[in-house]
N, C-alpha and C positions, 0 to 999 in steps of 0.2 A: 486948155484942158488942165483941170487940177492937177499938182503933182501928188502920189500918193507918199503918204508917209512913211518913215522906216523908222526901224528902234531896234536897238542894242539890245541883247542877252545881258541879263544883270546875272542869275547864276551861275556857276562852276558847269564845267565840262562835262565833269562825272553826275550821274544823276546820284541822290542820295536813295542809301536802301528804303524802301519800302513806298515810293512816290510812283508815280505814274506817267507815261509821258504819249500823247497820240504818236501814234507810229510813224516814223518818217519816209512816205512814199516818193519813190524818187519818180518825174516826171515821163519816164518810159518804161515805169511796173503798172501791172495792174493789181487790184486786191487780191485776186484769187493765188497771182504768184508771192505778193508780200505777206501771205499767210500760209503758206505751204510749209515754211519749215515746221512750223509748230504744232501742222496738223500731222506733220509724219511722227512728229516725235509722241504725241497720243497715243498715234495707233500701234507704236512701237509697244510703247507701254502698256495697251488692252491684250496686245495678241502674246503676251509674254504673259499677264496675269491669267489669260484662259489657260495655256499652256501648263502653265503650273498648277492650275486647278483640275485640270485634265488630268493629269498625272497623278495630281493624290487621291481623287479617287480611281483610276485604275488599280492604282498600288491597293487602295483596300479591298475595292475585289476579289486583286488575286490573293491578299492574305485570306479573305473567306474561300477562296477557290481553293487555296493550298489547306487549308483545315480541313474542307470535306473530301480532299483527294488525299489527306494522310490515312483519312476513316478507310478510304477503297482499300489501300496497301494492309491497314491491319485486316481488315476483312480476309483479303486473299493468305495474307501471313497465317491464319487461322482457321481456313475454311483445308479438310480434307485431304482434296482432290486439286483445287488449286495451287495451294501450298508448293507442291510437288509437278505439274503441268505447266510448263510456261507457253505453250498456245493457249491453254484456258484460261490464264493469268491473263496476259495480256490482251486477250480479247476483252474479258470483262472489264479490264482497267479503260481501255481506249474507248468501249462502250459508257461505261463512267464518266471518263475525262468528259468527253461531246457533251453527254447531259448538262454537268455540270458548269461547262464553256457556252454553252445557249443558254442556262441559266443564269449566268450572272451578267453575262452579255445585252441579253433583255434588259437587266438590270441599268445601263449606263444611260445616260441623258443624253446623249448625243454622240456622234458617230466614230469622232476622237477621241473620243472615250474607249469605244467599243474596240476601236482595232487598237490601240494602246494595249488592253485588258487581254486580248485576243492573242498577241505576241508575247504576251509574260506569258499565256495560259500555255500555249503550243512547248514553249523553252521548258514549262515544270512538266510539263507533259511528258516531255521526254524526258527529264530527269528522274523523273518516276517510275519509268517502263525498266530504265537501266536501272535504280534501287530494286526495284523488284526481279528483274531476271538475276540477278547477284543474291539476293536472298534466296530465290528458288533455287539457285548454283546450290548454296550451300545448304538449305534443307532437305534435297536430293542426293548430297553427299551425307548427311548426318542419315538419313535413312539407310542409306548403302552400308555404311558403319553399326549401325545400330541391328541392322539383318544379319550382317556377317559376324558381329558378336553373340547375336542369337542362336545363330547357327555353331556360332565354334561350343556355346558353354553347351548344346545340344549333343554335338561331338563330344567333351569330356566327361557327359552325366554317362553318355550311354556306353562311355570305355569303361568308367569306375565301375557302373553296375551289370557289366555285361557276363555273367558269372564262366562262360566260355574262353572270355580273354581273345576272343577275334577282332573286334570293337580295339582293344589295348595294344594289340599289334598293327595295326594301320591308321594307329588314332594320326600319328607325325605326317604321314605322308594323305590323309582326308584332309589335315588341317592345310598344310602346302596347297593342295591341290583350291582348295574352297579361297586361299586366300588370293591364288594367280588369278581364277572366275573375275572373284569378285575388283580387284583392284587395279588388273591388267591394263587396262586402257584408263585409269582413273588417273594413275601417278606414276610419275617416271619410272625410269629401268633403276636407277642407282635406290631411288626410295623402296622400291617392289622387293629389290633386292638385301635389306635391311628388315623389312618386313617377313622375310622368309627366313634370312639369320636366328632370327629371334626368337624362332618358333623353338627350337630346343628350350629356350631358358624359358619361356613361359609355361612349358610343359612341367619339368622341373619345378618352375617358383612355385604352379600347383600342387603338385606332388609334396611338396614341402609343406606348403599351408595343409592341407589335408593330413599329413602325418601331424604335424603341430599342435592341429586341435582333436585329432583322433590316441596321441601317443607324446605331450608333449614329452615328456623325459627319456623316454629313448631318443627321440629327432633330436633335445640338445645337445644330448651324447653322441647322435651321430654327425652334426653339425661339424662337429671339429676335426674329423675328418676327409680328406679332401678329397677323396673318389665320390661322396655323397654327395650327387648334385654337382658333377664338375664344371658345369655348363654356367652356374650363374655366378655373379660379380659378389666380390668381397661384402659389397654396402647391403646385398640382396642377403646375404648370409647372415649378416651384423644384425638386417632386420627381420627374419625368422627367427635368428635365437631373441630378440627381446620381445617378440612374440610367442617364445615358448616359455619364457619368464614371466611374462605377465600371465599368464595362464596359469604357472604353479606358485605364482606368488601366495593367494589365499587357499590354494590347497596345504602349500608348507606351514601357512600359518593355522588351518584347520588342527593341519596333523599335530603340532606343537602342542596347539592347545588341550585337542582329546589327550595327548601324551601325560602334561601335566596335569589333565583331570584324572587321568587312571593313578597316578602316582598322589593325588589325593583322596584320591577312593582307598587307596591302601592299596594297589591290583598292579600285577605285573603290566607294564604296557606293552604294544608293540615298539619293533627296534625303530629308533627315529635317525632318517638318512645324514648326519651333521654336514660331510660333502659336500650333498644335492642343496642343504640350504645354505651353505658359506656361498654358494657359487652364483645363486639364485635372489636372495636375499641383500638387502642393503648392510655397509659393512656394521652401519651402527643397530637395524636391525638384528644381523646374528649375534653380536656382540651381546647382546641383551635375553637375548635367547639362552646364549650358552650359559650365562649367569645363573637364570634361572633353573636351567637343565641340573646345574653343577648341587644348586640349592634342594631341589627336590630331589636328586639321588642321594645328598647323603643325607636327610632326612626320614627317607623310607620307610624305617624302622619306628620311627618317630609316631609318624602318618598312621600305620597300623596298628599300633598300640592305642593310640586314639580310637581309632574305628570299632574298639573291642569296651571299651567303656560304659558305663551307663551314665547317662548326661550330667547326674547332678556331681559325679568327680569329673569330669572334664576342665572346669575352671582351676580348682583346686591343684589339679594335675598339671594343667599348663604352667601354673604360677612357678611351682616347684620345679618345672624342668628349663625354666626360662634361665633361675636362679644358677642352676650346674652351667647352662649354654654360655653365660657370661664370665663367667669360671673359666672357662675351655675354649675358648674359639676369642680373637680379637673383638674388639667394638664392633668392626665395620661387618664383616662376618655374623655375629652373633646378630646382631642387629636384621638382617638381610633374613635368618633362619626364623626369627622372631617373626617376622612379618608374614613371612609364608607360612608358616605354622600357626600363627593368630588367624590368621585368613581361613585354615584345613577348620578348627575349631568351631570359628564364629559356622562356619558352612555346614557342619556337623549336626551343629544345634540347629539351627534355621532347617535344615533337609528332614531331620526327623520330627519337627514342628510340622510344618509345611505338608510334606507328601513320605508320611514312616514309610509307605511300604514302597515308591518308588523308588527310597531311601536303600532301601534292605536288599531291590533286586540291583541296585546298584554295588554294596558293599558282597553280598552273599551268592555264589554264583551257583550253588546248591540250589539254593530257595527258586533262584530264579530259572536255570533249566527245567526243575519241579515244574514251576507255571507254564512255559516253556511245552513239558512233556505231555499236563494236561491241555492247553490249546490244541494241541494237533493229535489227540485222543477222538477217536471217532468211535459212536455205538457200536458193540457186539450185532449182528443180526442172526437172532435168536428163532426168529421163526417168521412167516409169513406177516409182512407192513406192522412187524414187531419190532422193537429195538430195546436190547438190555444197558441202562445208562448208570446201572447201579455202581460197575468200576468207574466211571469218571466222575459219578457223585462222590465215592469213597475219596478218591483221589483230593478234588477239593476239598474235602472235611479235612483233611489231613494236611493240605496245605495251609488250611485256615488255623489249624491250630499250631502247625508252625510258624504263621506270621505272627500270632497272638504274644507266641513265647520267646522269639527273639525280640517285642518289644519290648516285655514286661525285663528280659535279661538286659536291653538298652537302658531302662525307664525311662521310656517313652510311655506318657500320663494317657495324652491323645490316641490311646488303640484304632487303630483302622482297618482295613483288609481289602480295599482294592486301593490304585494309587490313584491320584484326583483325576487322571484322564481316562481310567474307566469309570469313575461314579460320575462324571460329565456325561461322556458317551451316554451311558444308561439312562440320567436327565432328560438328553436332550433325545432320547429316540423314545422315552415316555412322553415327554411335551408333543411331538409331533404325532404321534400317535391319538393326544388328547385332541388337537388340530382336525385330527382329519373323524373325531368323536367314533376312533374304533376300540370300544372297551375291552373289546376281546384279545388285544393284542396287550391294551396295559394291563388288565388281569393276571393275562401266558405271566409279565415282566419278572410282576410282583409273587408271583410264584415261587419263581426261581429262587427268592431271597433264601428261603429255607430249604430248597436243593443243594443251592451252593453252599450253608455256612452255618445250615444247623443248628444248636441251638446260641448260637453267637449272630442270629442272623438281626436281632435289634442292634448291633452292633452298627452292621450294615445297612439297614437301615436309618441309625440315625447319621450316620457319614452321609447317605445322600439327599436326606433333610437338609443338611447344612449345604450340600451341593448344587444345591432349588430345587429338591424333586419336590413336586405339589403336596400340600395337605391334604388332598383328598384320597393318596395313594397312602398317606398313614391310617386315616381312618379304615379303608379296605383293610389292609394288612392287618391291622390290630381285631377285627369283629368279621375278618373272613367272609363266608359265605353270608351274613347274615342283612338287614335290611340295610343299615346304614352302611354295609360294607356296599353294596350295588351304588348306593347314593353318594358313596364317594369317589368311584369311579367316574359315576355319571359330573362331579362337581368341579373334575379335571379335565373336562370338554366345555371347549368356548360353545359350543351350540347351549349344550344346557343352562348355561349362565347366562347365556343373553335369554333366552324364553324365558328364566324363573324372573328375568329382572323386568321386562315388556309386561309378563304378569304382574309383577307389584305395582307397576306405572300403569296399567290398563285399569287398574281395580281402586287407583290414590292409594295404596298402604306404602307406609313411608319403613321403611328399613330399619329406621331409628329405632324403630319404637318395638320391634322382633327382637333386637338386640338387646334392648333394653329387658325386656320378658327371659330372654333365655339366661343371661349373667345373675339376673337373681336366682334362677334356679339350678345354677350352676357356683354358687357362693362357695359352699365345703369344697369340690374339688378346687376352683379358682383360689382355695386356702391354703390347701397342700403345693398347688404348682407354686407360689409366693414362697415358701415355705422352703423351697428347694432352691431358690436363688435367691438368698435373703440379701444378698450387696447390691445385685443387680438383676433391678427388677425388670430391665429392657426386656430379659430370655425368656420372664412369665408374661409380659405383657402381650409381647408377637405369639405365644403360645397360644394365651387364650384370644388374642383378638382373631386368628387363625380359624380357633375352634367356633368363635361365636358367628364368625360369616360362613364361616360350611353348615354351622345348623339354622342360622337364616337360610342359605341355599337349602336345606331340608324341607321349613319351616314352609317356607311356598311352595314346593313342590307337592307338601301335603294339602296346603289350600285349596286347591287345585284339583288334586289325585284323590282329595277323601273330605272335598266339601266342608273347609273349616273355615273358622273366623282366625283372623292373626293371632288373637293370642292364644285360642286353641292348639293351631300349627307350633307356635313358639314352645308352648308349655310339653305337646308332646314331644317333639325333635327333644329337648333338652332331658326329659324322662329316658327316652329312649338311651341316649349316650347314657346318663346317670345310674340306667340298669346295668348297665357292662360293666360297673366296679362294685368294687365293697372298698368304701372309705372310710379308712381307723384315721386317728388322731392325727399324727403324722405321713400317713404314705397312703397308697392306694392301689388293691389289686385287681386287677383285669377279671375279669369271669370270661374271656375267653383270648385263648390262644390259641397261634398259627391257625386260627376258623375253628377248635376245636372248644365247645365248652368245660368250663372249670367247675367240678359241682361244690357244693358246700363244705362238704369232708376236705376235699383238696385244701380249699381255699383254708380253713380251720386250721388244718395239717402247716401251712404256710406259715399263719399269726403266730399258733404256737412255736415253729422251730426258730424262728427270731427273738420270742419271747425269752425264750429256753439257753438261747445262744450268749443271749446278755448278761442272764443270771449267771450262767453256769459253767462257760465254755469261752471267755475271753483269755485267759490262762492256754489253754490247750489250742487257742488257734493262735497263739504267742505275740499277740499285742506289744507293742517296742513304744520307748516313751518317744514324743516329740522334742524336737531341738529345739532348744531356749537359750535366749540371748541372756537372760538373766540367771539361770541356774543350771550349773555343769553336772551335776550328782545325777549319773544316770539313775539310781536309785529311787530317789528323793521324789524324782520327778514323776517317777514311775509310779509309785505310792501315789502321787497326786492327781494322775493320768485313770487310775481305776477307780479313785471315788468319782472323777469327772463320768467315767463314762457306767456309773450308777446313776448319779443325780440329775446329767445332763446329756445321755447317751441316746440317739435318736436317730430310728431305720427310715432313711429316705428313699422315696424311689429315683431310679439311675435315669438319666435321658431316653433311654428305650423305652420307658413307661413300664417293662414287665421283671428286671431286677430291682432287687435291695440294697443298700449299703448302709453299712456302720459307722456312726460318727456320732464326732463331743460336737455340743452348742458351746461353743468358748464363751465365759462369762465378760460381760462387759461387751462384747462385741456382738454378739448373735452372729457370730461366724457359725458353718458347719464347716466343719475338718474331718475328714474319714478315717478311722486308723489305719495303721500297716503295721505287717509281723515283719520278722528279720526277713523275709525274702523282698521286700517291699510290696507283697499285695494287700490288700485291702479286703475288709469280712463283709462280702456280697453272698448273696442269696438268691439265683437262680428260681423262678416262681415253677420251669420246667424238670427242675433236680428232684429225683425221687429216692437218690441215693441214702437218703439220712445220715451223711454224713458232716463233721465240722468242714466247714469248708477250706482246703488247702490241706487237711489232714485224710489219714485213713480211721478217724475216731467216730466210732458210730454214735449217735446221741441220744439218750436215755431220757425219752420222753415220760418217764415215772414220775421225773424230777420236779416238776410241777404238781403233784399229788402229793408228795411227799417233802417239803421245804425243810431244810436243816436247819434248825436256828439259828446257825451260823455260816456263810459261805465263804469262801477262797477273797471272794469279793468285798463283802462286810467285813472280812477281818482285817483289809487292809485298810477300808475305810474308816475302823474303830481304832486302829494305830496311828494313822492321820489327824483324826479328830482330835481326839487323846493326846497325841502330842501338842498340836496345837493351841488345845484350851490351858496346858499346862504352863506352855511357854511363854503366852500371856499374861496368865494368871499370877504367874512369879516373876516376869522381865527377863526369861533365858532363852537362846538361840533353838529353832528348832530340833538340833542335833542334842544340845544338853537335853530335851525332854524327854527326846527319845532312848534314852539311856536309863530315865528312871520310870519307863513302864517299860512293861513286860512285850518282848518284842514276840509275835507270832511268828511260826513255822509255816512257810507258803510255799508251796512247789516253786521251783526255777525262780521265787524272789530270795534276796538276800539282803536283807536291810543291816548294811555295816556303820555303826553307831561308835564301837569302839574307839 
């Protein structure tokens, strides 16, 4: 029998990595055991990666499980009745929990999944029963709290207001009682007992806070003593008085302030507590304080002599007393009285600019009781749903004319007679009135003008022109009862203005083109109102553009009312205003006032006494030269002031449309300037004056004097000494003065031409 072969291992012992080798079965294994180890080690390995996949998702699960089971807890945190109930709470939660535990349960892929997920879910379960009975703890405790606060501030409303004082005497021992109820079995005996201590000082700290804000300056006065309140702690004390400090802080500085405004009014003030603000006040604010305190008493005198002035010496005045201060008082001093006295000054002029007559009841405590006296003037009842208002009309006339006259004594230019927050007022309860298109009430309004202020009532009137009373309420006022008066009532009601204008858009007629039609037949007057603000033309332009849209508003309503064509409408409305005057050269008079018509004689009577006035009576109502920057000779000037106001002397009308005034055209300029006599008023002419007299005088005026001309006047002689001098001193190369030395100087009342 053959022998079998053998052969040697040529490789190494160790296998190298990565080779392969059949397995070496030893003669008493079988396969299934030579391959065992490697099969355990597999399944080691499978049953560890389910495991860990099992797990991650349980784990996400319960993070969705715990999301929608944070939702239940706010639910219950929020809902009423739960909140507050912990069987209701936790029934719902545990009803919750389950749902939510089969729901996501369902959810798992396999069974180890499911109770993995199932055992997290059970553990938050109950970590959530216990978060919520601890919240419930505690919002059944903040309710208990929140009741018995209700109840005590219930207890203290009904002590402070219990006007018998029963409620005040057992308020101490309801609150004990209310707080043993409520807290007894809540919190221990030592807390309970801390709680009931306390009850005096909170009585007290109330007590306190209620004087404080009902009395703070008595409470900080009574602060510092120690029977007040003995019950509460130093800090509790510390913190009412800076609660009674903060509280008089902007009263002391109020009071300060009105102090140092009475003291620039010129006016005694009240006594101001220095004390109560050292004590109250920051040290660097009183400091600053008493500065000023020191500064305006001993200027006082100062203060009121100013307040006595007429504005155009105020500058002048100041200068010259600035000059003595620094004379007399150190730098720093001087300096300091300087500034608050520039300040009273600058305020002075601004206040009688601004608001004269809030100004007046401010400095004049006459005037303003006066107004005062009339406010609360009620009707005589004269007889049955009669009433006599003739004393409180008198009363205002008489007030009106003492506002007139302490401003003309201020010179204050801007006369006014209520102060801006009555011609506001007034404004705006005509606007509203226009609002709600009840005529009849803006009618009563404008009535009253000439009740209250007589024949100064254009005065008033044009104060609350500038204040925005409507145009329509001047056209009434000026033409009364008559047609465009109705039509200008009606032109200060939004109803009317939207219908007239729906009209002109319902029909195409274009606005332009009325406008256009009424300005040309309104040319002459549109000359004189130009005429009256020759610097600036802004004043006549809103005049007339004012006028031309109320008679467009006319101009359709007659379209309308009386079946016309535009320009029909346009040409009448503009007729119609244009009959209400008589238009001379320069001015223009009304043919009716306060509603009443003006006949021809009147209006005659007018032209002539300004005629009359010019020729004849500039002398006698004592005309004063104007200041010139170039020539000192009050004289000289004077001579040159009466031939101006011969060659270029021109009666305008006043902003109220129904006075005159007297004024030079300045050559070179087309200024108008008005004159003034030594008192500083001005030669106006009243179109309601019947007196005949020069105005500002008791000189009656001799209307002969126009029938009868002298060949030479008061007037012409000064202007042939003028001239005369003049041409002479030209004519030879000599100074006006030498000419005048070699003509014959004329004899002129109250002139004195000093040549010599």
């Amino acid at each position: 029998m053959p022998k079998i072969p053998t052969f040697t291992a040529q490789g190494s012992i160790e296998q190298f990595a990565g080779t392969t080798t059949t397995p070496q079965i030893g003669l008493d294994q079988t396969l299934a055991n030579a391959l065992a180890p490697a099969t355990k080690i597999l399944v080691d390995q499978k049953i560890v990666e389910n495991d860990a996949q099992n797990q991650a998702e349980a784990l996400k699960l319960e993070n969705d499980f715990i999301t929608d089971l944070i939702k239940t807890e706010d639910a219950i945190n929020t809902d009423e009745i739960m909140s507050v109930n912990k069987t209701a709470a936790n029934k719902y939660y545990k009803d919750q929990s389950n749902l939510l535990i089969n729901k996501y349960k369902s959810l798992a892929t396999n069974n180890n999944v499911a109770v993995k997920f199932s055992n997290y879910a059970l553990s938050e379960t109950q970590k959530g029963i216990f978060r919520t009975d601890t919240q419930i703890s505690k919002n059944i405790f903040k309710n208990l709290v929140s009741g018995y606060d209700k109840q005590k501030q219930q207890l203290l409303i009904t002590a402070d207001t219990d006007q018998s004082g029963i409620a005040k005497g057992t308020l101490r021992t309801d609150l004990e009682k209310l707080t043993r109820d409520t807290f007894q079995s809540q919190v221990s005996a030592p807390e309970l007992k801390i709680m009931l201590n306390n009850i005096p000082v909170e009585l007290q700290t109330y007590d306190g806070l209620k004087d404080v804000q009902q009395a703070p300056r008595r409470t900080l006065f009574l602060l510092k003593d120690k029977n007040y309140l003995p019950d509460i702690s130093f800090k509790q004390r510390q913190e009412l008085e800076e609660k009674a400090k903060n509280i008089l802080r902007p009263q002391i500085t109020t009071e300060f302030e009105n102090y140092v405004k009475s003291k620039e009014l010129g006016k005694e003030p009240p006594i101001f507590n220095t004390e109560l603000a050292k004590e109250v006040m920051t040290k660097r604010e009183f400091e600053n304080m008493m500065v000023t305190k020191t500064i305006v008493e001993d200027t006082t005198n100062d203060v009121k002599f100013f307040h006595t002035l007429p504005t155009q010496d105020l500058d002048f005045t100041f200068t010259n007393m600035m000059e003595e201060l620094y004379k007399t008082y150190p730098v720093d001093i001087a300096k300091q009285k300087e500034t608050f006295l520039k300040k009273v000054v600058e305020d002075i002029k601004s206040n009688r600019e601004d608001d004269p007559v809030g100004y007046i009841f401010n400095i004049d405590d006459d005037i303003k009781n006066m107004s005062i006296e009339i406010d609360n003037m009620t009707a005589e009842f004269s007889a049955p749903n009669v009433y006599n208002t003739s004393i409180i009309g008198q009363a205002k006339l008489e007030l009106t004319e003492r506002l007139i006259q302490k401003q003309k004594d201020l010179g204050i230019k801007n006369i006014k007679l209520m102060t801006n927050d009555a011609a506001q007022n007034f404004v705006t309860s005509y606007t509203e009135a226009g609002n709600k298109n009840d005529i009849s009430s803006m009618s009563q309004m404008m009535e009253t003008l000439n009740i209250n202020f007589g024949n100064n009532d254009g005065l008033a009137l044009t104060q609350l022109l500038q204040s925005g009373l409507p145009y329509g309420a001047k056209i009434s006022y000026i033409f009364g009862d008559g047609e465009l008066a109705q039509e200008g009532l009606a032109f200060d009601t939004q109803e009317e203005k939207d219908a007239s204008i729906k009209f002109l858009t319902d029909n195409n007629v274009k606005i332009g083109d009325i406008q256009i039609e009424i300005r040309e037949q309104l040319k002459d007057f549109e000359s004189i109102l130009r005429r009256n603000v020759p610097l600036n033309s802004s004043g006549t332009l809103t005049e007339m553009d004012n006028l031309v849209e109320y008679l467009s508003f006319v101009a359709a309503n007659r379209m309308y009312g009386k079946e016309m064509d535009s320009s029909e409408a346009a040409i009448s409305a503009a007729q119609t205003f244009n009959d209400n005057f008589e238009i001379k050269d320069t001015y223009y008079l009304p043919k009716k006032i306060d509603g009443k018509n003006i006949g021809d004689g009147q209006i005659n009577k007018i032209v002539q006494t300004v005629d009359i006035l010019q020729k004849y009576y500039l002398d006698d109502f004592g005309a004063v030269a104007f200041k010139s920057n170039f020539e000192t000779d009050p004289v000289k000037l004077s001579s040159k002031m009466y031939s101006q106001m011969l060659l270029n002397g021109e009666w305008r009308n006043m902003p109220d449309g129904e006075n005159l005034i007297f004024g030079i055209v300045l050559d070179g300029s087309n200024e108008f300037a008005p004159i003034i006599n030594d008192n500083g008023e001005n030669l106006i002419v009243n179109v309601n004056d019947t007196s005949e007299l020069v105005p500002g005088t008791d000189i009656l005026i001799d209307f002969t004097l126009n029938f009868s001309e002298p060949d030479q006047t008061i007037t012409t002689s000064i202007i042939n000494v003028y001239e005369k001098a003049s041409k002479l001193a030209k004519k030879k190369g000599i100074s006006y003065e030498e000419a005048l030395k070699e003509i014959r100087k004329p004899k002129i009342k109250n002139i004195e031409l000093n040549v010599d």
